[in-house]
N, C-alpha and C positions, 0 to 999 in steps of 0.2 A: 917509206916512213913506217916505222912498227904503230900497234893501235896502244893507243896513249892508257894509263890506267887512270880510269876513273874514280877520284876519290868519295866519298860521300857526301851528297849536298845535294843543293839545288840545280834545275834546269835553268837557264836566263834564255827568254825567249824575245829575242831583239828585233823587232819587224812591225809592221801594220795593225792599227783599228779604226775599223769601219762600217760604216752603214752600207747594207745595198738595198736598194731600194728596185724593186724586180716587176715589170708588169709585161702583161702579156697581151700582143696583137690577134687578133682573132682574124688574120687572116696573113696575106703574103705581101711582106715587102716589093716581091717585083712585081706585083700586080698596081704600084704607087710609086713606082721610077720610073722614068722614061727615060731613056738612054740618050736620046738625042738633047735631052736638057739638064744632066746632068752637072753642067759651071753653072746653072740657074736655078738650085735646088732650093725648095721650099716645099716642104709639107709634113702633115699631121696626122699623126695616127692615133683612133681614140681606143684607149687600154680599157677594158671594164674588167679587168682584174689586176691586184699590187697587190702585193704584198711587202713588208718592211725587214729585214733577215739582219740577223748581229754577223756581222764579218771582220773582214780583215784577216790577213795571215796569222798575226800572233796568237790573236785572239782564239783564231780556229786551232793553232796547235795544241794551246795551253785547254782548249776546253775537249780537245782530243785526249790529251794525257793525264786530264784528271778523271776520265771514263778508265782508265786504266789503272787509275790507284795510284797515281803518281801528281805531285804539284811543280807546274811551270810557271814561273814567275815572270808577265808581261813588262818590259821594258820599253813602253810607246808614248808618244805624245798627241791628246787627245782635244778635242773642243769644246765650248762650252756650252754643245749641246749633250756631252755625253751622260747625263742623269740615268734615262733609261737603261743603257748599254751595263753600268755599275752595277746597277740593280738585278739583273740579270747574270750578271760574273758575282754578286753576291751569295742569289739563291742557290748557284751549282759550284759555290766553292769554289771558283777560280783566283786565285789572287791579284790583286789589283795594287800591291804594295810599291811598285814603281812606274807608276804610270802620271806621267808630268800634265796640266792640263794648263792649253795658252788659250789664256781667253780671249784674242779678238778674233780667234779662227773656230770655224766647226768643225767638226770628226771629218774625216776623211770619208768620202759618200760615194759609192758608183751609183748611177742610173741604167738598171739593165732594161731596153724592151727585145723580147723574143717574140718569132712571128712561128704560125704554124707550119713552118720548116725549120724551125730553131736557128735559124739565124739570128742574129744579135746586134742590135744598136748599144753602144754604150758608152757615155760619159762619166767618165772619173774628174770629180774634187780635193784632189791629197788633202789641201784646209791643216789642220795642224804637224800634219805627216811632214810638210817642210821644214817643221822644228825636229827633228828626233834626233839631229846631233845634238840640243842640249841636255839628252840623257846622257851619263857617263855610266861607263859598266863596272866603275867603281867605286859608285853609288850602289850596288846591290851587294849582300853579305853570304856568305856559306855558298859560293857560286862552284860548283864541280864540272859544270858543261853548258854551253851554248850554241845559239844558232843565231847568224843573221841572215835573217829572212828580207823579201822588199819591203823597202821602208822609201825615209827620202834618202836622196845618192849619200849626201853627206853623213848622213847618222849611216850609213851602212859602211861607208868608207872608216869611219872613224871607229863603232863599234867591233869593226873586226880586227884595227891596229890595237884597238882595248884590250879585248882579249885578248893577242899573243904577247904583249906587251906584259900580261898579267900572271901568263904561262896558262890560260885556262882552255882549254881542249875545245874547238866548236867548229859544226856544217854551216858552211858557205848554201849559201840555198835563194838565187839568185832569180830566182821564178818572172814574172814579167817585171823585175825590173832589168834583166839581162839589158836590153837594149840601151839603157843606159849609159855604158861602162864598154871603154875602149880595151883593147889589147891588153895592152900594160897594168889599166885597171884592175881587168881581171887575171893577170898573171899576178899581180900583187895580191889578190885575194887567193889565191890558192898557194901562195909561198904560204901565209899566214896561217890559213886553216889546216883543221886534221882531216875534214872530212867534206868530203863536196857533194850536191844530190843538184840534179836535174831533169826534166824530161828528155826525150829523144831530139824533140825538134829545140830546147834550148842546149844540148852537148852536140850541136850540129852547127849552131850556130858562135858555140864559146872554144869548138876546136877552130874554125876557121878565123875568129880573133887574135885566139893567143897561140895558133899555129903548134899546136900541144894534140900529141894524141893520146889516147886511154895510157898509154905507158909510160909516160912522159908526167902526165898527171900524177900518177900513183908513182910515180918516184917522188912527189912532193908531200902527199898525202899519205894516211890507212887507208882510204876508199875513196872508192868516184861509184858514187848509184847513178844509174840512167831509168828511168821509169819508160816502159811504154806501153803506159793506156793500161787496155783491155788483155793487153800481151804478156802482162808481169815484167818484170824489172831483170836489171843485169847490175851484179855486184863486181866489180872490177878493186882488184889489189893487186899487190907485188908478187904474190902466190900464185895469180891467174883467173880469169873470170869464175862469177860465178851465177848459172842461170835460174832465176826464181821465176815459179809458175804464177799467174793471177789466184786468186781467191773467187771462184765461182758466187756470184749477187746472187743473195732471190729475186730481188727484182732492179732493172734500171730505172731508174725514177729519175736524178739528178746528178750530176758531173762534180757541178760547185763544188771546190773546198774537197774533193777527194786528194790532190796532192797536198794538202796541208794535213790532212788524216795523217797519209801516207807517212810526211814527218815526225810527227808525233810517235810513229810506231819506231823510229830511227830512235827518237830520243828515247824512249822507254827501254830500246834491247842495247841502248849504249850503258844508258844508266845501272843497268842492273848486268852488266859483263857479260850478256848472251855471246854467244857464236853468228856470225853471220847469217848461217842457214835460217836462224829461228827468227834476229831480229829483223832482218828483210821478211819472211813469211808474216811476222805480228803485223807489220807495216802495210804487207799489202791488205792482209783481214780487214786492217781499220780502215783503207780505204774503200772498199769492199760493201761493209759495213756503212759507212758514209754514205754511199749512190745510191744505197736502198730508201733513203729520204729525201724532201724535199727541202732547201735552205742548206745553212752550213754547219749548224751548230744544234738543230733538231733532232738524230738519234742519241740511242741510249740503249744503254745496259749495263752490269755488273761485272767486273772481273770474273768472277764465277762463269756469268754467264759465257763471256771473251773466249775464256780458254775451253772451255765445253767446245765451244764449235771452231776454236782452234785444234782442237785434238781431232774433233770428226774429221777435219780435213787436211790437216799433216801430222798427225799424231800426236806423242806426247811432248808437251811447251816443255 
């Protein structure tokens, strides 16, 4: 598939908003299991540290790409606790023009607790996330590009028949709702899309569903991104792989919400016609960027600033 042109317009960022609510054990989970009573689990661990962090996929993209000089327009359904969360996509300019709210449900919440080996307990509430097929994606206007991100199964099924239905260009970006979606599902989602992004450990687990390898994919698509980690990414098309380096942290602080960075920088080097090389390299920066903080949606800086230390590290954007 050749890469689609992009007309001018809007990003529609189809996917998740969320609360995560993050606390931390001051000590080790296997120090408070016993393996021999594990079918008779019962126990409590006291956090004396939370914190409350605005997430969600969409949320994190759209507030990725407006750090970039760019507006993504969330397409989610939210709860009728989401007061605060507005008010916070207010003050940082994120749009909030299609975002449906059901009020017998609350925002979609994880409960993360991490122990001092970073291991993770955590419970997820989708809560309104089960409505997101009553957004239609054409209900949004001046729309040039999209992404469905995780959402519920249904709004993502249905969001990405929207789009090709509508001819509008969008990445498939299947992040932990992968598990979801059987074989067929997601060969129907990659007939559909232009552009597909995954991790390593989810293009390992959506070749062996839809029995498709790298080359099989990109006869359907312009791209298949595979992220890994700390490793940088691998841009796969009809032309031939292509290998992108990481973006050296100052510091590791946080993981969160680096692959939703990471998209945001997709959609930024689509929207504006880059070449491969630079919009995978912006991509990784902003995840990069991202893990130097704590939470999802807590760095910041300037375009200005972006491309200054885009250039120190791969020269001129």
């Amino acid at each position: 598939m050749k890469q689609p042109v992009i007309k001018p317009g809007r990003a529609l960022i189809c996917g998740s908003m969320a609360y995560d609510t993050i606390m931390v054990f001051n000590d080790h989970f296997r120090n408070h299991l016993l393996p021999d009573k594990l079918h008779m689990l019962n126990v409590s661990f006291l956090v004396l540290a939370m914190r409350r962090e605005f997430g969600g996929c969409a949320g994190n993209i759209a507030y990725n790409l407006k750090l970039l000089g760019d507006s993504g327009y969330v397409m989610a359904t939210v709860g009728h606790d989401f007061a605060p969360y507005a008010e916070w996509m207010d003050s940082h300019g994120v749009p909030r023009d299609y975002l449906q709210t059901v009020q017998s449900e609350h925002t979609g919440q994880a409960f993360i607790t991490t122990d001092l080996d970073n291991n993770q307990i955590t419970a997820f509430h989708p809560g309104a996330m089960g409505h997101s097929h009553l957004n239609k994606v054409a209900n949004a206007s001046d729309v040039s590009i999209g992404i469905v991100a995780p959402d519920g199964r249904d709004g993502m099924i249905e969001h990405a028949a929207q789009f090709a239905a509508a001819g509008i260009p969008f990445i498939f970006d299947p992040g932990q709702g992968l598990p979801m979606f059987g074989g067929e599902d997601l060969r129907n989602f990659i007939d559909q899309a232009s552009w597909v992004t995954v991790n390593d450990y989810e293009w390992s687990l959506m070749a062996e569903r839809t029995g498709w390898n790298e080359s099989a994919v990109t006869n359907k698509v312009a791209a298949l991104i595979v992220t890994h980690g700390g490793s940088g990414s691998t841009v796969f098309t009809a032309d031939g792989k292509l290998d992108i380096p990481p973006a050296p942290a100052r510091a590791v602080v946080d993981p969160t919400g680096c692959g939703d960075a990471y998209r945001a920088g997709l959609l930024h080097g689509l929207l504006h016609g880059l070449p491969w090389e630079k919009t995978a390299r912006i991509a990784s920066l902003l995840g990069s960027l991202k893990i130097e903080s704590r939470g999802t949606q807590n760095h910041g800086f300037t375009p200005a600033q972006f491309r200054q230390r885009y250039e120190t590290l791969f020269g001129a954007l």
